[in-house]
C-alpha beads as a LAMMPS data file, in Angstrom:
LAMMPS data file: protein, C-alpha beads

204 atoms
203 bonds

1 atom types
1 bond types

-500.0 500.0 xlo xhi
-500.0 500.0 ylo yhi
-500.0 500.0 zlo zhi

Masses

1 110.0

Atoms # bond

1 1 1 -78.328 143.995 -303.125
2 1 1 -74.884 144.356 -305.140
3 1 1 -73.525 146.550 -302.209
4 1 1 -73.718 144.394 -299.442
5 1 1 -73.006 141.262 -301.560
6 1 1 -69.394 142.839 -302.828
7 1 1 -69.385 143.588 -298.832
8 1 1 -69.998 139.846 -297.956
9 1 1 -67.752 138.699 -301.102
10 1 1 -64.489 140.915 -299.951
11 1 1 -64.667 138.735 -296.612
12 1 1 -65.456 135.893 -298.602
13 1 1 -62.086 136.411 -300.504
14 1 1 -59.899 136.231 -297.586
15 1 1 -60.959 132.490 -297.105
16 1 1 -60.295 129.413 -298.555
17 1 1 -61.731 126.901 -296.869
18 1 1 -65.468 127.497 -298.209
19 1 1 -67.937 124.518 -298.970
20 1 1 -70.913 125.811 -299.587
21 1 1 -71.664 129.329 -300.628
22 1 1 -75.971 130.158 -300.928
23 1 1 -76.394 133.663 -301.981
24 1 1 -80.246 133.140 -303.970
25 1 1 -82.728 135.878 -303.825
26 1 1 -80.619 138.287 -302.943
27 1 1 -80.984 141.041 -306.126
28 1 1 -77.363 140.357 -307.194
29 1 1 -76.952 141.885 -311.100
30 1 1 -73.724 142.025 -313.173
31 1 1 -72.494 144.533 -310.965
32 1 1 -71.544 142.145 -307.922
33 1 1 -70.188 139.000 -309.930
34 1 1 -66.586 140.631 -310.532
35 1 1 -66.387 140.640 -306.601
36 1 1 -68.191 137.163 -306.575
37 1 1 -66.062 135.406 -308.723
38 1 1 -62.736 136.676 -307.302
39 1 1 -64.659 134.974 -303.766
40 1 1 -65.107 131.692 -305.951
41 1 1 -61.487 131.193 -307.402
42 1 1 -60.460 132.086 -304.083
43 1 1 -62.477 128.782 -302.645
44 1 1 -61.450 126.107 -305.185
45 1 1 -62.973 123.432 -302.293
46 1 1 -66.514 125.173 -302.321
47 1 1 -69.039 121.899 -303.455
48 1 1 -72.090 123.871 -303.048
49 1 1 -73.224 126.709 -305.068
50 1 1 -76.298 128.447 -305.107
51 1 1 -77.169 131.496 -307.032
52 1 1 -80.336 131.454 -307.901
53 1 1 -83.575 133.941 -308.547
54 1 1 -80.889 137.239 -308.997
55 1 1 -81.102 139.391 -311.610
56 1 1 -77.778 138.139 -313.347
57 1 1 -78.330 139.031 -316.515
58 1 1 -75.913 136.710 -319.382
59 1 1 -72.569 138.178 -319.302
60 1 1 -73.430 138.063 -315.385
61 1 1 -73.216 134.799 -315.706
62 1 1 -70.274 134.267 -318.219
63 1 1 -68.252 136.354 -315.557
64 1 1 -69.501 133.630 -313.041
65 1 1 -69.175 130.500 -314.806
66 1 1 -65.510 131.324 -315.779
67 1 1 -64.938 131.883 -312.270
68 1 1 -66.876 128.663 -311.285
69 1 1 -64.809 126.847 -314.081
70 1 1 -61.911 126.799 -311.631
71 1 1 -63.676 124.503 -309.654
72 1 1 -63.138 120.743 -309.673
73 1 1 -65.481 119.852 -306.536
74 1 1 -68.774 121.011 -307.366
75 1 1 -71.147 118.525 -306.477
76 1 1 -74.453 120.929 -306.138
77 1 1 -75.022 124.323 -308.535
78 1 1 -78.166 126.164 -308.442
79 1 1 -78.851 128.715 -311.300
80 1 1 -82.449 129.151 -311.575
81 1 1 -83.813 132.167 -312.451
82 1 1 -80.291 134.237 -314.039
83 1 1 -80.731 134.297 -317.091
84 1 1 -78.238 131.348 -318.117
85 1 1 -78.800 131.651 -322.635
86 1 1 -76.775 132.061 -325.781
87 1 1 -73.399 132.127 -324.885
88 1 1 -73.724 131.937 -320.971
89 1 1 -74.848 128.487 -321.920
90 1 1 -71.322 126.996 -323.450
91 1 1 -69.671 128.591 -320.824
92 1 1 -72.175 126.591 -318.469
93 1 1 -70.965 123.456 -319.819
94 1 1 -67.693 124.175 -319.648
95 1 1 -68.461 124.155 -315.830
96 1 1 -69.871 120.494 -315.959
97 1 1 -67.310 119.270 -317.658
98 1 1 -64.857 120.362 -315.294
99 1 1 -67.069 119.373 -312.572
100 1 1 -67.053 115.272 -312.704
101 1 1 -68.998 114.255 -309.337
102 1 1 -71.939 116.665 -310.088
103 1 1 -75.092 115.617 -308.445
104 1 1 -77.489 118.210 -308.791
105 1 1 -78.223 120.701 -311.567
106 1 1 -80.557 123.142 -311.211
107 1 1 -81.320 125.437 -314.495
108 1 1 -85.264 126.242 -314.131
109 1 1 -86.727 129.272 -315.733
110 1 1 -84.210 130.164 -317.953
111 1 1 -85.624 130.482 -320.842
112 1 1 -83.220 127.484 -322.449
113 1 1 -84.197 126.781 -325.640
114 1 1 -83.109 123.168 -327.523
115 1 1 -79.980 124.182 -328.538
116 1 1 -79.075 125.270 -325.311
117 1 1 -80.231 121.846 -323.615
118 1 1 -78.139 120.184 -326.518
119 1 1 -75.072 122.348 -325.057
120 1 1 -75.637 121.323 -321.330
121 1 1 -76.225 117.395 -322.368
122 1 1 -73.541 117.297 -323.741
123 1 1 -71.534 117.979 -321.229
124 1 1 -73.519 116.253 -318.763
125 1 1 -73.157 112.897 -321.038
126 1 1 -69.742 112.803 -319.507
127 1 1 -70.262 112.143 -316.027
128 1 1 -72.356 109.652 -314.140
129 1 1 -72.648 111.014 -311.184
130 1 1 -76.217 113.184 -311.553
131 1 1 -79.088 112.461 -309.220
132 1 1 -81.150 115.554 -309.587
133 1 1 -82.021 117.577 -312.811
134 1 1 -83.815 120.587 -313.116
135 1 1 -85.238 122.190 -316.190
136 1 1 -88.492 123.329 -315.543
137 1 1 -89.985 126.391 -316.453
138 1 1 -87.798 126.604 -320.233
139 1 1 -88.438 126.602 -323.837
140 1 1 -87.580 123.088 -323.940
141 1 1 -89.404 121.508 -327.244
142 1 1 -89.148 117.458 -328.836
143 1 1 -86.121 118.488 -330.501
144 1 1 -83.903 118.353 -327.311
145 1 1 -86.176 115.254 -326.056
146 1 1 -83.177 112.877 -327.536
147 1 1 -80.664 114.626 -325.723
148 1 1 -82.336 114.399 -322.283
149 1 1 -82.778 111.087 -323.001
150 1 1 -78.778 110.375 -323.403
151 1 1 -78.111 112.203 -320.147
152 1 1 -80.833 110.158 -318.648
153 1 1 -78.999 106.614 -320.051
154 1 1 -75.650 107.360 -318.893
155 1 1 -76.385 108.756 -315.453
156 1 1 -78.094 105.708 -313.934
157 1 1 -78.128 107.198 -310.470
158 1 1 -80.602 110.091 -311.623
159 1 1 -83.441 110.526 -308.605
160 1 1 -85.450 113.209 -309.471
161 1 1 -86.062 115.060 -312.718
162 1 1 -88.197 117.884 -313.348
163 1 1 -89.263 119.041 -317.345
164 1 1 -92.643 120.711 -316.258
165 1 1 -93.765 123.880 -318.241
166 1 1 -92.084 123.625 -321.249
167 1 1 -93.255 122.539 -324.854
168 1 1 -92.272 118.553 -324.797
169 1 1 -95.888 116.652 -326.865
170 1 1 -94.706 114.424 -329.624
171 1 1 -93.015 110.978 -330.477
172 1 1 -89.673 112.179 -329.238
173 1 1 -90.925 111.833 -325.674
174 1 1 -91.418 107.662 -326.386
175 1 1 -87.542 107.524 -326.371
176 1 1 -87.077 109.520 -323.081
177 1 1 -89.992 107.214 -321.490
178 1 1 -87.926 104.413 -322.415
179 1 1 -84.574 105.376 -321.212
180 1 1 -86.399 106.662 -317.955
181 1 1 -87.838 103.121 -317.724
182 1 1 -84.289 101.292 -317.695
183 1 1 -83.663 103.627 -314.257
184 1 1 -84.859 102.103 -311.008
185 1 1 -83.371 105.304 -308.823
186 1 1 -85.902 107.492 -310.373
187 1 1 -88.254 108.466 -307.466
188 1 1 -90.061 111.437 -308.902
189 1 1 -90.842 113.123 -312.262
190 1 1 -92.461 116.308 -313.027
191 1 1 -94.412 116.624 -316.699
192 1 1 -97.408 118.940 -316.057
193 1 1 -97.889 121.581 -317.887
194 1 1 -96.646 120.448 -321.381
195 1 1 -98.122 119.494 -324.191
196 1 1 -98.140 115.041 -324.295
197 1 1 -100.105 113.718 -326.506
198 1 1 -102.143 110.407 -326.396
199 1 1 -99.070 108.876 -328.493
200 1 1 -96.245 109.889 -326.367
201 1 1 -98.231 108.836 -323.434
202 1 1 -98.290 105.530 -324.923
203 1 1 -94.692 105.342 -324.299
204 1 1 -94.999 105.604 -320.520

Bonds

1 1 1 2
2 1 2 3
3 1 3 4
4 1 4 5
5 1 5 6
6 1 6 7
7 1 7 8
8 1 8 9
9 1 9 10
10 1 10 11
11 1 11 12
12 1 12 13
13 1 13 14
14 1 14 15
15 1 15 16
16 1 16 17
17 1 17 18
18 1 18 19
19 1 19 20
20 1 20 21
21 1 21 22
22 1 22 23
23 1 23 24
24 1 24 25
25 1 25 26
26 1 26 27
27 1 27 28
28 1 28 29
29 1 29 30
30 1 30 31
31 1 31 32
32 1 32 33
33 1 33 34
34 1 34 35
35 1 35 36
36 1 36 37
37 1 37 38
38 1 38 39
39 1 39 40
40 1 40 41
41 1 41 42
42 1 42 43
43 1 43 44
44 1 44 45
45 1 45 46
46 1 46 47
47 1 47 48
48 1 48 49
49 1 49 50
50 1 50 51
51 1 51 52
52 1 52 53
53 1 53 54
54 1 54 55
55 1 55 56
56 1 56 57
57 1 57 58
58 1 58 59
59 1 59 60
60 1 60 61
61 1 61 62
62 1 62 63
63 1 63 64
64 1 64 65
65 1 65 66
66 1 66 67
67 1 67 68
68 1 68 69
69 1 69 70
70 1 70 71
71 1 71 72
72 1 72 73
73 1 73 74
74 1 74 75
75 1 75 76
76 1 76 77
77 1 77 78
78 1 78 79
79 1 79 80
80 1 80 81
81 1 81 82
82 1 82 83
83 1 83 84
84 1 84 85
85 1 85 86
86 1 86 87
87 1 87 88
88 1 88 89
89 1 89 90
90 1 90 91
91 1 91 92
92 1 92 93
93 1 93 94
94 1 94 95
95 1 95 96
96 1 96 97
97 1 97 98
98 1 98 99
99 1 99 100
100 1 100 101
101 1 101 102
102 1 102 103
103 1 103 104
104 1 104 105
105 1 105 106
106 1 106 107
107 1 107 108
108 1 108 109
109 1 109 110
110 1 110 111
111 1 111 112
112 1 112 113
113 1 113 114
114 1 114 115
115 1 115 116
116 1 116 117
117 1 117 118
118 1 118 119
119 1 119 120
120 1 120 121
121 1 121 122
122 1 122 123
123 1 123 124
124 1 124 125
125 1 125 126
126 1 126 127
127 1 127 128
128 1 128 129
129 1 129 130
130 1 130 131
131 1 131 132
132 1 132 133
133 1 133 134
134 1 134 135
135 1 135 136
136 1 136 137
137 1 137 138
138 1 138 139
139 1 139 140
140 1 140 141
141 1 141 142
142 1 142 143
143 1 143 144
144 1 144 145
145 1 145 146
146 1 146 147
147 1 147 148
148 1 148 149
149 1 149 150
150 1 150 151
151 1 151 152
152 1 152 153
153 1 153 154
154 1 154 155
155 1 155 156
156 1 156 157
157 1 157 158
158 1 158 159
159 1 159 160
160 1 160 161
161 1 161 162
162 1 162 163
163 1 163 164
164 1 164 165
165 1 165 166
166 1 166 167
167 1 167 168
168 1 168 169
169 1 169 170
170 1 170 171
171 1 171 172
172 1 172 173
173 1 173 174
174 1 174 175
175 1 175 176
176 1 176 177
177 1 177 178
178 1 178 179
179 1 179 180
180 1 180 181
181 1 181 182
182 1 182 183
183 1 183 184
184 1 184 185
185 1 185 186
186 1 186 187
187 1 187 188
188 1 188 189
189 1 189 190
190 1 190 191
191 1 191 192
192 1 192 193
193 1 193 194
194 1 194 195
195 1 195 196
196 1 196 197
197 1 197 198
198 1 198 199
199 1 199 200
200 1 200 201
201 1 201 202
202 1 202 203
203 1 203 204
């Protein structure tokens, strides 16, 4: 819980030599992520991040991404399950953009809707370095099917992508089939549970 977290994140604070820093699952709210994010600035080599299935709610997670926006070495960041919308989700980007040799992005069950994937593409757009995406388990419709797409085409070294349980069905998809077709790294891709129709599935 927050207690022992602030607890952890005091010692944390002293250091400054930190890599990696997994704290998921750990019933973290808003109340911890002053003490976590001094622990973040105070690692500005940490690569690793994962915060995952708390109960961050979204100025939680502003309080963390500004922290995390100090960072220039991220190469993993895990934020399923905290609640990352509305504005949590420009300050999000902010992070990627920052972040250059990102490989892994992990954003499922968020409840992102389009114009919060249109946010977060375009700030991944600007690096090349992704190899896994994550965002399963959103609001994701067609609308931000274009967008996916453009993070797909300039990220060539993309390896696994997940967009299962979300609301993706229409001709939209065609264009992310084709960009995913141009990308020989891809070694898996998870669709189930949306909503393809027998003309988007043409396009595979």
């Amino acid at each position: 819980g927050d207690k022992g977290v602030q607890v952890i994140c005091q010692a944390l604070a002293k250091l400054n030599t930190l890599k990696l820093l997994h704290l998921e699952n750990n019933r973290i709210t808003k109340e911890a992520t002053q003490t976590l994010a001094a622990a973040i600035v105070r690692n500005e080599l940490l690569e690793n991040v994962c915060f995952g299935e708390n109960n961050i709610d979204s100025i939680g997670v502003i309080t963390l991404a500004v922290a995390l926006g100090r960072l220039q070495h991220l190469k993993v960041l895990n934020l399923n399950h905290i609640k990352v919308t509305g504005k949590a989700t420009n300050h999000i980007a902010q992070v990627i953009v920052r972040n250059t040799k990102l490989e892994s992005l992990q954003l499922r069950g968020n409840s992102l809707k389009d114009k919060d994937v249109r946010m977060i593409s375009d700030a991944l757009k600007k690096i090349t370095t992704l190899r896994v995406l994550n965002l399963s388990d959103n609001n994701i419709t067609d609308i931000a099917a274009n967008d996916i797409a453009a993070v797909v085409n300039s990220n060539k070294q993309l390896e696994k992508l997940w967009l299962n349980n979300n609301y993706l069905n229409g001709p939209a998809l065609v264009t992310l089939f084709d960009s995913l077709k141009q990308h020989s790294a891809l070694k898996l891709l998870h669709l189930e549970n949306n909503r393809i129709t027998d003309e988007s599935a043409g396009g595979i």
